[in-house]
C-alpha angles and dihedrals in degrees: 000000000000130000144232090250091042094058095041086048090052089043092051091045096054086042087058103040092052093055090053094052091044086047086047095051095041083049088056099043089040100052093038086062097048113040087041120093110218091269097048092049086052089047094044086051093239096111142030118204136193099045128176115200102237095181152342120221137153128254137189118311087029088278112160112237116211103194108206127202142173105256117224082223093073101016140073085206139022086218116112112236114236114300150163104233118118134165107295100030122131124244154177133219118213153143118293117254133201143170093230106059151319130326113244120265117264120291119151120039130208138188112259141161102236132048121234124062109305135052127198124222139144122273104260101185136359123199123155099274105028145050124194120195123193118232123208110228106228108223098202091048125071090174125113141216132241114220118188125241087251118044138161130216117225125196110225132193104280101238084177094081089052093049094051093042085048095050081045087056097037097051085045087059093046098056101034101052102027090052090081090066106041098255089104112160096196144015109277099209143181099267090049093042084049089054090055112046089252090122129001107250115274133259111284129260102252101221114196132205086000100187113214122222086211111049084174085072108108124240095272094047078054096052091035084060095049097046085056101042093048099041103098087206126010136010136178132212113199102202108189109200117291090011095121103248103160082049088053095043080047088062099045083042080061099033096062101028092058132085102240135148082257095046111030104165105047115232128225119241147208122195114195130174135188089241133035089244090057083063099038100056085051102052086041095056084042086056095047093056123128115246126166092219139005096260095072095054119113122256095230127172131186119206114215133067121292091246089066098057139070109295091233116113101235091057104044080048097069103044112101102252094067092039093052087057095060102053127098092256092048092079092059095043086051091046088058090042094057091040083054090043095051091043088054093042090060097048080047087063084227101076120092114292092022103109101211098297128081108240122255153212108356100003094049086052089047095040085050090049094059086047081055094053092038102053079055106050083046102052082047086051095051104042086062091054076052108051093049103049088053090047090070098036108107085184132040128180116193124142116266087254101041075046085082095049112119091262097082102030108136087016118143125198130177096218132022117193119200118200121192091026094163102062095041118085113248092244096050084057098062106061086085094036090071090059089052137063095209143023155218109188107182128192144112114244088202088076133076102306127213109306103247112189097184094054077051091055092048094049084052097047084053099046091054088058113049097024134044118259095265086048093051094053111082090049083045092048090065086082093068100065082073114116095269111068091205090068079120102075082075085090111200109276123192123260114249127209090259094056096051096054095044085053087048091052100060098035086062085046093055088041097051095041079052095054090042087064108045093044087062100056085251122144096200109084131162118278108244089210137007092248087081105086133198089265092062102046098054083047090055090039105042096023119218087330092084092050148071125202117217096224099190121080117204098185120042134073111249096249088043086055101045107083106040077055090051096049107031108013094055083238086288082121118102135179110232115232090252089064112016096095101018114128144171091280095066098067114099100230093049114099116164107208091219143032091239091058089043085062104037098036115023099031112044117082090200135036129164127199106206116197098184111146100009094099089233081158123194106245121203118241123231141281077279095089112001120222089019118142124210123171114188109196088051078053095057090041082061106044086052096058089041080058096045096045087050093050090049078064089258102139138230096242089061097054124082124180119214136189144144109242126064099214091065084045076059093051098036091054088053088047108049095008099084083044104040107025126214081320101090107057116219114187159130130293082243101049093051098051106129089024140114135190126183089242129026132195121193128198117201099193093195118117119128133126094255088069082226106159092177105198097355085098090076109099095193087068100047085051099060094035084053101038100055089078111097097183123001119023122192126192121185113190149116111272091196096063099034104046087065101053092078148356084242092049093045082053082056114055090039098056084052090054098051090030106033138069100253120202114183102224103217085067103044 
């Protein structure tokens, strides 16, 4: 049982581990804007110049929305060039610089909270020729802000995630260790004692008779189901790729918010995931189900704005904001909108009754003074909308950090179910685990886990010491698989004294709070990183008891299935007779010309393309994107199968090319882009997690001397790079580099060159 030390040494870890992510996040964006020049940070998409406002409106919570374009005036096209901002990032207004003259002089002013010339806010919404930032009122200040008729819009580092993981943190620590002298802020109950080693988890529930909705679910979903729904605290799913976890998650959503003889008082529900598409599959598959009236149908609400989810109708439908719109009180709470956007029209000079000039002196401060009251009175309006459409949800999807927005404060809910819980950090998860009093986290740790920049930093800091600089790239490249491509602008400086020590210092500390632990008999010890999620910490704490394995796979061809099931899935993983021999062959558009590419191409599951001994070296990219591999002849092996696969009738559309270094994504684009089109996807490992393709190439980049592979070691990243393929999988790389990267990647390569069809490439 944990102690009181145990749980303060795990507390005070997190705390430090997450202070070290936010500072490493604030370090990249902070030295990007600084060290780039205004073209390099457009290049980079991280910025977008030249802007033009097109309109100022109000959105939920009285937000002021600055809608952003690209003029004719400056611009050959109103098209965005590529770039990096989404919903939820955070930006900042500004005015537009160049290296070739002046900004234009103030034309159009907007409310802000600060004065100066800029004004910060959260990307509200992203198309492909405007951006909208929204924009926070200030209530102590009555004061505007110019904007200048050009302006640019710059991402900066989202401070909003860390101050909602470190109140997470900070109300764990409260209730749990005030609680041992009575000034509990909060209930310390079961659910949360279970989660930290305070009590093993209790006796199951035993559930009779239980009648599934899907009889179509296999014998391990079923059992899955069960395990969750009789486990009084905690339950995990273990959801191998193509097993049908968010199916299974469908069915336990069912199963606890309807009235049956096994569950006779329906539970609430929240359903969280570590990205906005976890949710939005699941509220997507919750909206497909059959019903035989309306009645029937789930109440179902999605936190988060519309420009986050899925663009299809039924979806966007369902999220709160629309929903809010189409309630009694919503008539009121739009009557006081329009009143705030004409008020501010008018201070705008452009609004009805302006004539042309914003007011000034003693009727702009009165004028600001009803935007003031009116703001108020619509926020009041509108929590109440609020507040009623969520009374009635039995289920509602937001993502674990959008779970901590004002909408659900105070919010309770019975069961919280978290998707995706292996690639989301532990704090991040509990802030919905506060509003439940049990929980299904579901996952598969074999897969990508949480990004961590500042565990990247600290490999790089490493590598610089004890490799040269061409040595230290590949470990250095893993950064840039972070969420801004331009990560990479942090250029490798050197460690001071200072820095080492510091570094020294908290390693002893994770090391001693570890000790601590385990000396005492006690199973919760301090993560060493934040890779390590709450997933993975119950399983290490409780063993397989906690868990359940999905045992059916729905994607993969059998042979293409049977070694990731060998190495990681303990062979528990098996191919289910839909999928286990399909092959390209079997699609209807495919037609090989000949006998010998009906063979080669349409009917082998596996083929790898060895370059051992032909000196196709890697090559490192420029000072562009540091630590970035490209290899060009394994470039020109791909884009030949990708011809020969098109012109067997395989389409564009059902190809997708893989591989681990950005830089190669770079070469490969240049290469097929101008023939295929956007069709044929060409990404990242990281990018095609959750995915699938009917056919997969993967280029491993990795041949030098050296017999260096980087990353490639991680054998959560080669998984999910192997297992997207559903018939016909293709590797290209050098054997004799990779084998020797890893035991796991000397299985490998073994088990391709007894199992695959393998072709030398210098004779192809």
């Amino acid at each position: 049982m944990s102690s009181e030390a145990d749980l303060k040494a795990f507390i005070d870890r997190q705390r430090v581990l997450l202070a070290k992510e936010r500072a490493a996040e604030i370090e990249r964006s902070s030295l990007l804007l600084s060290n780039c020049g205004p073209k390099l940070l457009e290049q980079k998409g991280l910025s977008l110049g030249g802007l033009g406002i097109a309109s100022i409106n109000i959105g939920l919570g009285g937000k002021t929305l600055v809608e952003l374009e690209r003029p004719t005036a400056y611009h050959s096209t109103p098209v965005f060039p590529p770039h990096t901002f989404r919903p939820g990032d955070l930006a900042r207004i500004e005015a537009n610089v160049t290296s070739t003259g002046p900004t234009k002089k103030p034309k159009m002013s907007v409310p802000a909270e600060s004065k100066g010339a800029q004004t910060e806010g959260v990307v509200y919404k992203v198309s492909d020729t405007r951006i909208v930032v929204a924009v926070d009122a200030s209530e102590s200040n009555s004061e505007d802000l110019d904007l200048p008729e050009r302006c640019r819009v710059v991402k900066l580092a989202n401070s909003v995630t860390y101050d909602r993981m470190d109140k997470a943190i900070d109300r764990l620590e409260k209730i749990v260790l005030s609680s041992n002298d009575g000034k509990s802020v909060g209930e310390l109950n079961s659910l949360m004692q279970t989660l930290l080693g305070m009590k093993p988890p209790s006796p199951k529930e035993s559930i009779k008779d239980l009648a599934f909705f899907d009889e179509a679910l296999n014998e391990s979903q079923k059992i899955a189901v069960k395990f969750c729904l009789e486990s009084p605290e905690v339950a995990c799913i273990h959801g191998p790729p193509g097993t049908g976890k968010t199916h299974t998650l469908i069915e336990i959503i069912r199963q606890l918010t309807s009235e049956t003889p096994t569950n006779p008082n329906p539970k609430r529900v929240l359903v969280c995931g570590a990205s906005n598409l976890s949710v939005d599959n699941i509220l997507e598959r919750l909206l497909a189900l059959p019903i035989a009236d309306k009645s029937q149908r789930l109440k179902v609400t999605r936190i988060g704005h519309p420009a986050r989810v899925m663009a299809q109708e039924n979806v966007i439908d369902s999220t709160l904001e629309v929903k809010a719109t189409r309630t009694d009180q919503a008539a009121l709470a739009r009557d006081v909108k329009e009143e705030l956007e004409t008020t501010l029209g008018i201070l705008s000079g452009k609004g009805k009754g302006a004539k042309g000039k914003a007011p000034r002196g003693a009727e702009r401060r009165k004028l600001w003074d009803e935007v003031k009251a009116l703001r108020k009175e619509y926020r009041q309006r509108e929590g109440g909308v609020v507040k009623s459409v969520l009374k009635e949800s039995q289920v509602v999807l937001a993502t674990c950090h959008s779970s901590g927005g004002r909408q659900l404060f105070n919010e309770g809910f019975d069961v919280v179910i978290i998707d995706e819980a292996t690639q989301a950090l532990e704090a991040v998860c509990w802030i919905p685990i506060f509003k439940a009093r049990k929980l299904i986290l579901a996952g598969d740790p074999m897969q990508l886990p949480p990004t961590i920049l500042s565990l990247d930093d600290k490999k790089k800091r490493s590598a610089g010491a004890t490799k040269s600089p061409a040595k230290a790239g590949p470990t250095a490249k893993k950064s840039s698989k972070a969420k801004a491509p331009a990560a990479s602008v942090a250029a490798d400086h050197s460690t001071n004294n200072s820095d080492s020590e510091s570094s020294g210092m908290e390693d002893a500390l994770a090391n001693k709070a570890a000790a601590l632990s385990l000396t005492k008999g006690s199973k919760l010890v301090p993560p060493r990183t934040l890779e390590t999620t709450l997933f993975d910490r119950l399983e290490a704490m409780y063993g397989a008891s906690i868990k359940r394995m999905l045992e059916v796979q729905y994607r993969m061809h059998d042979q293409i299935c049977t070694f990731p099931s060998k190495t990681l899935y303990g062979g528990k993983l098996m191919s289910h007779p839909s999928v286990a021999s399909h092959l390209l062959s079997d699609l209807p558009n495919a037609q090989a010309t000949s006998e010998e590419d009906e063979t080669d191409l349409l009917q082998t599951p596996v083929v790898f393309f060895d370059t051992a001994g032909c000196e196709y070296f890697e090559r490192l990219d420029g000072d562009g994107d540091e630590g970035s591999r490209c290899n060009e002849n394994e470039g020109s092996i791909v884009s030949n199968w990708v011809d020969k696969l098109t012109a067997a009738g395989v389409l564009p559309g059902q190809i997708a090319i893989i591989t681990p270094y950005q830089a190669q994504v770079t070469l490969l684009t240049s290469l097929l882009r101008p023939k295929y089109g956007l069709s044929l996807e060409i990404g990242t490992v990281d990018g095609m997690q959750g995915r699938e393709k009917e056919a997969v190439i993967i280029s491993l980049v990795r041949s030098n001397n050296q017999r260096d592979v980087g990353f490639l070691k991680e054998k959560r990243r080669m998984n999910v790079a192997m297992t997207r393929a559903k018939r016909h999988l293709c590797i290209v790389g050098d054997s004799s580099t990779v084998c020797q990267g890893s035991g796991y990647l000397k299985k490998w390569l073994a088990w391709l060159d007894a199992n695959a069809d393998v072709k030398y490439a210098g004779m192809e």
